[in-house]
DRENDO-1510 file (C-alpha; in Angstrom, 1 decimal, always signed):
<recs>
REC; n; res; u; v; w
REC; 1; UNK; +18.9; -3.7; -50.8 .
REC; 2; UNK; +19.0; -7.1; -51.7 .
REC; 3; UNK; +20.9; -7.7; -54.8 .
REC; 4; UNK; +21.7; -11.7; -54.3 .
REC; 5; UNK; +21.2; -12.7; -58.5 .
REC; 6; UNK; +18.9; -16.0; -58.9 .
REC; 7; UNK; +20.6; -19.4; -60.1 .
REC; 8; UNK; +19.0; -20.7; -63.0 .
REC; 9; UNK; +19.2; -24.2; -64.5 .
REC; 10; UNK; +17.6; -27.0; -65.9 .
REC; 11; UNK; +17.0; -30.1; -64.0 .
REC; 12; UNK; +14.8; -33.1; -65.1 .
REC; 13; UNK; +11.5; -33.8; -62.8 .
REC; 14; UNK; +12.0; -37.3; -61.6 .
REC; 15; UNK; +8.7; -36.5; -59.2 .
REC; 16; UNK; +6.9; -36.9; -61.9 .
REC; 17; UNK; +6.5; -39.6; -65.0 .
REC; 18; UNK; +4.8; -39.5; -68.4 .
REC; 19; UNK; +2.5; -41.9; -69.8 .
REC; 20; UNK; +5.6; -42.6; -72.3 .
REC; 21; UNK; +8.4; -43.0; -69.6 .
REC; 22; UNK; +9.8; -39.7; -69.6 .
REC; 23; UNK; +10.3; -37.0; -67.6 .
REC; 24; UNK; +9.4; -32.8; -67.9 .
REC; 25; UNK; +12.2; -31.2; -68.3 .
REC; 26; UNK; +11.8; -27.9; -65.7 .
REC; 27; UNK; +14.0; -24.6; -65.0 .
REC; 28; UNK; +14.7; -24.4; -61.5 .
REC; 29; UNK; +15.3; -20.7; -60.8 .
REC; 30; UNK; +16.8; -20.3; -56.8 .
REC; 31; UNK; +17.2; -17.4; -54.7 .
REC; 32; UNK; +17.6; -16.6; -51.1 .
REC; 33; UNK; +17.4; -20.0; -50.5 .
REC; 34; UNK; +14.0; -20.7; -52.5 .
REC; 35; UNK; +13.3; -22.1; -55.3 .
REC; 36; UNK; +10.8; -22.4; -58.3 .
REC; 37; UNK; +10.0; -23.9; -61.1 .
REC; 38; UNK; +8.9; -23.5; -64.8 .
REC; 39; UNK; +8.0; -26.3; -67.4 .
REC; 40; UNK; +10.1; -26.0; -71.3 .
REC; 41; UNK; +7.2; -28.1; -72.2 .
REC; 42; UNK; +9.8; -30.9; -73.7 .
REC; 43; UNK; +10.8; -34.2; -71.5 .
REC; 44; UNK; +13.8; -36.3; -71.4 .
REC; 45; UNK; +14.0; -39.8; -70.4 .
REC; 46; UNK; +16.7; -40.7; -67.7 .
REC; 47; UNK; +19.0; -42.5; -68.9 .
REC; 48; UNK; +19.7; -39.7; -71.6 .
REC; 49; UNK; +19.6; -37.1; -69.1 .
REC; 50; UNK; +23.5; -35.5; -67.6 .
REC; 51; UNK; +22.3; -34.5; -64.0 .
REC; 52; UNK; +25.8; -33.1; -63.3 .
REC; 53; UNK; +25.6; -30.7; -66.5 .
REC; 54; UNK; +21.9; -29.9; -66.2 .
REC; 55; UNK; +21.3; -30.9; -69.8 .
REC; 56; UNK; +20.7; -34.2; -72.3 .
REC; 57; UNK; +23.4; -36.5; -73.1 .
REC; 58; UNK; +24.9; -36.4; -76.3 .
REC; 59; UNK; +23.8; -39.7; -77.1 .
REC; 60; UNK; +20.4; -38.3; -76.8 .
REC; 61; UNK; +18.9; -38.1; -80.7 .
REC; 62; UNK; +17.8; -34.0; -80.2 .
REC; 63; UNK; +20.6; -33.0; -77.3 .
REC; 64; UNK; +21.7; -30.2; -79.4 .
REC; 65; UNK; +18.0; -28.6; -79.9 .
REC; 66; UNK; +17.4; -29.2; -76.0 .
REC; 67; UNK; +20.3; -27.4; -75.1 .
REC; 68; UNK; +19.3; -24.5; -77.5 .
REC; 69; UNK; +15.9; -24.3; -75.9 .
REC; 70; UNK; +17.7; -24.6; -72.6 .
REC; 71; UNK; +20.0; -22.0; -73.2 .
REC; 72; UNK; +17.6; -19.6; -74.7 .
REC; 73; UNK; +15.5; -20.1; -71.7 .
REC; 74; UNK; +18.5; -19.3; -68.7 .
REC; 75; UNK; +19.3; -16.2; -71.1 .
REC; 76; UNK; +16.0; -14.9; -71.1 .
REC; 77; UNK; +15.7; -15.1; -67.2 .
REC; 78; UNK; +19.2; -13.5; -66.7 .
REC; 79; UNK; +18.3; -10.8; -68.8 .
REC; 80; UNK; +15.2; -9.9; -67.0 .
REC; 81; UNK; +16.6; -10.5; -64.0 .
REC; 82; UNK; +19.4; -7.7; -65.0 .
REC; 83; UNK; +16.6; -5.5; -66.3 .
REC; 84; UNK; +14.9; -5.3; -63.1 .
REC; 85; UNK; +18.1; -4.3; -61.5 .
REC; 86; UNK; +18.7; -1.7; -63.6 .
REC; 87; UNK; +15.4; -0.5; -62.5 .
REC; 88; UNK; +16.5; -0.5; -58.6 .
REC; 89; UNK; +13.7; -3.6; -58.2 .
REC; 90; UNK; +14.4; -7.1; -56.8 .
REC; 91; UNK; +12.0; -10.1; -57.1 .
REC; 92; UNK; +12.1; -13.1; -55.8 .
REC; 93; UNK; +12.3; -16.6; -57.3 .
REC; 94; UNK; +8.5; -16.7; -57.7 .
REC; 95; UNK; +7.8; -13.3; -58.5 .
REC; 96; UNK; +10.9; -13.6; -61.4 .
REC; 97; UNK; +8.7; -16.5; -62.8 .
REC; 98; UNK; +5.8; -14.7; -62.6 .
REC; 99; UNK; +7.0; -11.6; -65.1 .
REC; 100; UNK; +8.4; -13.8; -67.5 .
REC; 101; UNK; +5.9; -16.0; -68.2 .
REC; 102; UNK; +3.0; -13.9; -68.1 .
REC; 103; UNK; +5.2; -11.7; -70.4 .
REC; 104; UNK; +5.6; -14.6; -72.4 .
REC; 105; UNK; +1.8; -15.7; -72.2 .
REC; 106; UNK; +1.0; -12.5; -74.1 .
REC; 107; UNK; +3.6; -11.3; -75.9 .
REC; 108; UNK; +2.4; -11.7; -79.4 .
REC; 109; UNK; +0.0; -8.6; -80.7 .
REC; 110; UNK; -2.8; -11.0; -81.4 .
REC; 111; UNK; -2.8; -13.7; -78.7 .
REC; 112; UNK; -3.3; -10.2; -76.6 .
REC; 113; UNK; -6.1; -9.5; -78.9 .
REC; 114; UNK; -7.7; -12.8; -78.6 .
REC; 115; UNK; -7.1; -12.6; -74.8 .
REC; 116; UNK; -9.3; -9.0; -74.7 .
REC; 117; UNK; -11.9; -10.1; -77.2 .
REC; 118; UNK; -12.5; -13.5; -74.7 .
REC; 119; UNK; -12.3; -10.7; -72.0 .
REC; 120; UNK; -15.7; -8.8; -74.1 .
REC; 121; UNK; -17.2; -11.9; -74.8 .
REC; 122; UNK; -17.2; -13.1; -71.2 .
REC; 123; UNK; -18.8; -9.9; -70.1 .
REC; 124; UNK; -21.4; -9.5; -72.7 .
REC; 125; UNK; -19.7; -6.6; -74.2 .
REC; 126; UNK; -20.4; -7.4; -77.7 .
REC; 127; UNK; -20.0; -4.1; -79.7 .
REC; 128; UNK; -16.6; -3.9; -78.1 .
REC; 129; UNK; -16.1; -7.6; -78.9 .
REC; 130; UNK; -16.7; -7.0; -82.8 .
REC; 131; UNK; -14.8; -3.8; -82.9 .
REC; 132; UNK; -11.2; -5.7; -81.5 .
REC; 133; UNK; -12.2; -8.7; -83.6 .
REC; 134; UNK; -12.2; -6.5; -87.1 .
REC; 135; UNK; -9.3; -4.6; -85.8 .
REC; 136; UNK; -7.6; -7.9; -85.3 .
REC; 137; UNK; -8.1; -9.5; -88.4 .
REC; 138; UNK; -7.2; -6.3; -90.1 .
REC; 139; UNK; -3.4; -6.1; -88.4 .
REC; 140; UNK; -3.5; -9.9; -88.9 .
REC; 141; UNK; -3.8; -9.9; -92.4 .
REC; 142; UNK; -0.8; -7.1; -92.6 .
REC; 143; UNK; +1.6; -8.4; -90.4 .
REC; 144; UNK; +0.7; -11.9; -91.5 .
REC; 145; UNK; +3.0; -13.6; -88.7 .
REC; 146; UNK; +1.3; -14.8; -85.2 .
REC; 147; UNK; +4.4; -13.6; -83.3 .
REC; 148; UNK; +4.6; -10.1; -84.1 .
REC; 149; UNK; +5.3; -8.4; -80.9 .
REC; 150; UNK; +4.4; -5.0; -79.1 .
REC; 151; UNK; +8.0; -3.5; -79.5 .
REC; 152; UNK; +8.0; -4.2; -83.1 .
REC; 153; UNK; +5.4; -1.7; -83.2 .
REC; 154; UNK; +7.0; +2.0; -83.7 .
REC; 155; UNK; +6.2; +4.7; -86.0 .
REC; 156; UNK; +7.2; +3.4; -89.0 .
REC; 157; UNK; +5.3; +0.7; -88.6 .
REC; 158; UNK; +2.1; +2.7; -88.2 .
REC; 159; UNK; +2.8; +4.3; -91.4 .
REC; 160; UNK; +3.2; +1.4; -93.4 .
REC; 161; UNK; -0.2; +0.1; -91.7 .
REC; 162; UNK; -1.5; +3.3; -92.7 .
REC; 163; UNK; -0.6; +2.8; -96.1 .
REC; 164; UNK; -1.5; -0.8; -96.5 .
REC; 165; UNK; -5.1; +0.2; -95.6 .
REC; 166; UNK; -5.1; +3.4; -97.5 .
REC; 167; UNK; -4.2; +1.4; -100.7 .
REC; 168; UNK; -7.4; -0.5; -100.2 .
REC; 169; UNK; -9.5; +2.6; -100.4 .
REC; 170; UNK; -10.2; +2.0; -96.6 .
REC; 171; UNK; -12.4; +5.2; -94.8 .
REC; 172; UNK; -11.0; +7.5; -92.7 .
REC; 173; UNK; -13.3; +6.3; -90.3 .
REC; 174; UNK; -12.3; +2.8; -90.4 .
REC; 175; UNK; -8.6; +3.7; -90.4 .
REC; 176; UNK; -9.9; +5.8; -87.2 .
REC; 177; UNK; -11.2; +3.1; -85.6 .
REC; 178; UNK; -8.8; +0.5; -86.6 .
REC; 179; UNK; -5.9; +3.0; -85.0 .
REC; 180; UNK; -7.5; +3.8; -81.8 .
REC; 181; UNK; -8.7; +0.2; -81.1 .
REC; 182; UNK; -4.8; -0.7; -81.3 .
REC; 183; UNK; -3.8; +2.3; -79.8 .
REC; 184; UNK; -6.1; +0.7; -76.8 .
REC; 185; UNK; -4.6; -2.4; -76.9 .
REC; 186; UNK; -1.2; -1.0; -76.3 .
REC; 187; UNK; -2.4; +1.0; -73.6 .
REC; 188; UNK; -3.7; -1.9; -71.9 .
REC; 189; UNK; -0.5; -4.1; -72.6 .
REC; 190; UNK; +1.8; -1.2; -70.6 .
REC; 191; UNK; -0.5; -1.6; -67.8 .
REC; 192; UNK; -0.1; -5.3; -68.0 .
REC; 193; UNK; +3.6; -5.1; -68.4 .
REC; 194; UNK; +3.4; -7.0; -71.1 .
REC; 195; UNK; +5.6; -4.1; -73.0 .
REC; 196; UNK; +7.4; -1.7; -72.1 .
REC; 197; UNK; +6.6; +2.2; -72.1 .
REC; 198; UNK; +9.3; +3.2; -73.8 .
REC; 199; UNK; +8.5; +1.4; -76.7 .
REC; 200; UNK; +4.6; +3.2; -77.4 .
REC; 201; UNK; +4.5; +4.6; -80.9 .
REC; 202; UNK; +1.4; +7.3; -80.2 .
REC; 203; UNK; +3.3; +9.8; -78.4 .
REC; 204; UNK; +4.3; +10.6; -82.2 .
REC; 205; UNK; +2.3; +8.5; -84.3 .
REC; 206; UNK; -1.3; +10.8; -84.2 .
REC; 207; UNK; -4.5; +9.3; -84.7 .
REC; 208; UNK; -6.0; +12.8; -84.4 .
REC; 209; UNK; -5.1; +13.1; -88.2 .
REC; 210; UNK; -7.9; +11.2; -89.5 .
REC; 211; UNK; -10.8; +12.7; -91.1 .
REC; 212; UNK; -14.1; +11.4; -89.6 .
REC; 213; UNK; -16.5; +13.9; -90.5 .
REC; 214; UNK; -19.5; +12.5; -92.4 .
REC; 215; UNK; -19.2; +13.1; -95.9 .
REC; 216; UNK; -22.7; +14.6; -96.1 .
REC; 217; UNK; -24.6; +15.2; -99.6 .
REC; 218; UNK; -28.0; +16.9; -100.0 .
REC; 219; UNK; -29.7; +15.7; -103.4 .
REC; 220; UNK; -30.9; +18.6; -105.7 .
REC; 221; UNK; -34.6; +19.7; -106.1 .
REC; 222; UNK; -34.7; +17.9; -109.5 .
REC; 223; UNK; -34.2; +14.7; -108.0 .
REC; 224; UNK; -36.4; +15.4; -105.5 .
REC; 225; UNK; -39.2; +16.2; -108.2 .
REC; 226; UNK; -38.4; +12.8; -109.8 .
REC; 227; UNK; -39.4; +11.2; -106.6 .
REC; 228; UNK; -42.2; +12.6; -106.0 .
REC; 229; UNK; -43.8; +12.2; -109.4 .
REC; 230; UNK; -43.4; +7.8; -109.4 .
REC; 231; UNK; -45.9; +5.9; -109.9 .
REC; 232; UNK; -46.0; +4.1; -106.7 .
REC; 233; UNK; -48.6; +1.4; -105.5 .
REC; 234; UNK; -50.5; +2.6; -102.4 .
REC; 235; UNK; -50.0; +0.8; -99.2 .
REC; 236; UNK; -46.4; -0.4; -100.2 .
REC; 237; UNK; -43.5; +0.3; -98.0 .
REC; 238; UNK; -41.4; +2.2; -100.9 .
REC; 239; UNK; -44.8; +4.0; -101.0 .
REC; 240; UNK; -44.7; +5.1; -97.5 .
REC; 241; UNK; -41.0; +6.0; -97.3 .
REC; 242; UNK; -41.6; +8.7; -100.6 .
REC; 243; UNK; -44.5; +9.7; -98.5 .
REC; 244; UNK; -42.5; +10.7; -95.6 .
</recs>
């Protein structure tokens, strides 16, 4: 089995020039004897950039934050890299970018929510497009943070969801629907690796709990009586409904 580790590092991309001068700043991530690269979405103009060191000079006015974002960046990649060898799996150059940065693309609860509701849209499925949407805004207005991840997501968390929405006198059919809809979403983000398995709550966080059996009421014979003896004008609709 191959277990050659990737080289990763930053390298500024001379090939290609902004409209202000400078140049994107890319990870270059080798293996095997291939290489690939990733944007940091920030650039660097030349004369500020250390092409021995892989980073900006310190005369640059932000060096220290690029190097931070630099840093955090390698780290990632070494980690994952580590992770998937843990696993007995090797990836290339290309397929390392690949994981990470769709991992990346997705990694927050409700950009993945977003990304499945555009999914429903796209394919006319409207009912199932409204149900993630309320679901979404729901957790949204909870969590209130656009970064909360899938692993941040365990049982306890559940419960306090649970509670939030309990203490504003929401159904147990809307809790219901609210739980399995991100119960769902989850299910779909393993599949996507986009989280890990051993981080799903529902093997002991039940939805089965909820009650969603119709609170059902029959009105009494009095009442009944009190409808039937208004005075109703003929050939109105409120007419026709008592008459049926």
């Amino acid at each position: 089995m191959n277990i050659t580790s990737a080289t990763v590092s930053a390298t500024l991309y001379k090939s290609k020039t902004l409209s202000n001068g400078m140049h994107p700043i890319m990870l270059r991530v080798c293996k095997n004897g291939k290489r690939s690269y990733v944007s940091l979405g920030i650039s660097c103009l030349e004369e500020f950039w250390d092409v021995k060191k892989g980073k900006p000079r310190k005369k640059h006015p932000d060096h220290l934050l690029i190097e931070s974002v630099i840093d955090q960046k390698i780290q990632e990649y070494r980690i994952a890299e580590l992770e998937a060898k843990n696993e007995g799996k090797t990836k290339s150059s290309s397929e390392l970018v690949r994981s990470i940065e769709k991992k990346n693309a997705n990694s927050s609860v409700l950009d993945f929510f977003t990304e499945v509701i555009n999914r429903f849209r796209s394919t006319h499925q409207i009912g199932n497009s409204n149900v993630y949407t309320n679901t979404k805004n729901s957790f949204k207005t909870f969590v209130n943070s656009n970064t909360y991840s899938f692993s941040e997501i365990d049982y306890s968390f559940l419960l306090k969801y649970e509670n939030w929405m309990r203490a504003r006198n929401v159904s147990e059919s809307t809790l219901s629907i609210h739980f399995r809809t991100l119960r769902s979403l989850y299910n779909l983000a393993v599949k996507e690796n986009i989280v890990k398995e051993k981080y799903y709550p529902f093997k002991t966080y039940k939805i089965s709990k909820f009650n969603t059996q119709p609170n059902r009421r029959a009105i009494t014979k009095k009442e009944v009586r009190k409808i039937e003896a208004l005075k109703l004008k003929p050939q109105t609709d409120i007419y026709e409904a008592r008459q049926i």
